[in-house]
C-alpha positions in Angstrom: 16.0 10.1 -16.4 17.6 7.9 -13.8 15.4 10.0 -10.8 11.9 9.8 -12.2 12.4 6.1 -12.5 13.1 6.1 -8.5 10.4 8.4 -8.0 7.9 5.4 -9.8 9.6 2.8 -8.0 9.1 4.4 -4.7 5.2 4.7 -5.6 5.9 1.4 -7.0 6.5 0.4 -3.6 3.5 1.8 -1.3 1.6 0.4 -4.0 2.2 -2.8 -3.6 2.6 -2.3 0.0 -1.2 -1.1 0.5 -2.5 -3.3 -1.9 -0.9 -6.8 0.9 -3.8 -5.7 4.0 -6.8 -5.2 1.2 -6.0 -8.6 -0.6 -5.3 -10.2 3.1 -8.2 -9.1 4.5 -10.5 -10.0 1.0 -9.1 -13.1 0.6 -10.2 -13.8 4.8 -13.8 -12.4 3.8 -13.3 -9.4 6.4 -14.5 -5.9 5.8 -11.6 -3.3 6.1 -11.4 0.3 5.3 -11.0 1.2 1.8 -11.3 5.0 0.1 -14.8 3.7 -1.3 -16.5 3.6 2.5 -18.8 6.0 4.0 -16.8 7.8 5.0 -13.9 7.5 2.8 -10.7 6.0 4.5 -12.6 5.5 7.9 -15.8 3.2 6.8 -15.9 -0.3 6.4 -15.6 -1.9 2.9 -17.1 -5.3 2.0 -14.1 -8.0 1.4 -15.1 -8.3 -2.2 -14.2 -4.4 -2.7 -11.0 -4.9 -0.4 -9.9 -7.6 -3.0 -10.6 -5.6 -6.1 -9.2 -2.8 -3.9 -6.4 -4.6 -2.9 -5.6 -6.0 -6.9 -5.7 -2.4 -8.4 -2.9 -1.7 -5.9 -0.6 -4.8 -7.5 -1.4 -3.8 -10.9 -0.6 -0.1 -10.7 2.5 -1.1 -8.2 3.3 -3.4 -11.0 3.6 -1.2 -14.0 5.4 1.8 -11.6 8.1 -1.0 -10.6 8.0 -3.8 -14.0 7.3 -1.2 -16.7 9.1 2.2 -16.0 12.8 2.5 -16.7 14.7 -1.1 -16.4 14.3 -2.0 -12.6 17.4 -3.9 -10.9 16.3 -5.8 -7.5 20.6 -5.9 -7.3 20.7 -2.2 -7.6 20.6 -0.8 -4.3 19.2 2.4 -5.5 16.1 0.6 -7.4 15.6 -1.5 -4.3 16.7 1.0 -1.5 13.5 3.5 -3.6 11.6 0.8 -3.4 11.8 0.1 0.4 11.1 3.6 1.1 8.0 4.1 -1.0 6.6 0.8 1.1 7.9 1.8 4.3 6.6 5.2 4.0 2.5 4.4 3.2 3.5 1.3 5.9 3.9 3.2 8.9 1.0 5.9 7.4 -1.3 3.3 7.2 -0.3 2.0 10.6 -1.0 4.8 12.7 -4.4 5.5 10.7 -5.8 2.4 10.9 -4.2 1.2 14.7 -6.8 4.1 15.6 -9.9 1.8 14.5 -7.9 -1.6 15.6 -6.3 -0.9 19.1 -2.5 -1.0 17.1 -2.1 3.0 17.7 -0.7 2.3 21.5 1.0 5.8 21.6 -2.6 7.8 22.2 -3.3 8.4 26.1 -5.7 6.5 27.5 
């Protein structure tokens, strides 16, 4: 079925879009939010859990995109699903997390 591949590619897509700040901020050997914190979403995780963090997200964005149906980076619906799925968790995670790192400018002050 042509739709449930383009429902996995667009999970496929905020996978591997979440998994870019936890490997980033690993890698840099900062502490950053993960759903393992105290509390969940909102606590600081080590960088080592961010990078193990951050991998799970490429390998389960990797089989949704690689390993489900046949996906075409020329076919704009594969890649237009895609898009969405990262834009989507993108912006989510961008108004979350701006509230802990002073990018959520939209709040009164």
């Amino acid at each position: 079925m042509q739709w449930l591949d383009l429902v996995a590619y667009c999970f496929g897509g905020a996978f591997l879009a979440n998994a870019v700040p936890h490997c980033v901020s690993g890698v840099m050997g900062k502490a950053f939010q993960t759903p393992f914190a105290n509390p969940p979403g909102q606590g600081l995780s080590s960088s080592t859990v961010n990078v193990l963090w951050g991998f799970i997200n490429l390998v389960i964005g990797y089989v949704l995109v690689c390993r489900v149906g046949d996906f075409e980076l020329k076919s704009t619906a594969d890649a237009v699903a895609l898009g969405l799925g990262a834009l989507a968790l993108s912006l989510y995670v961008a108004r979350h997390f701006g509230r802990f790192h002073g990018g959520n400018t939209s709040q009164p002050s």
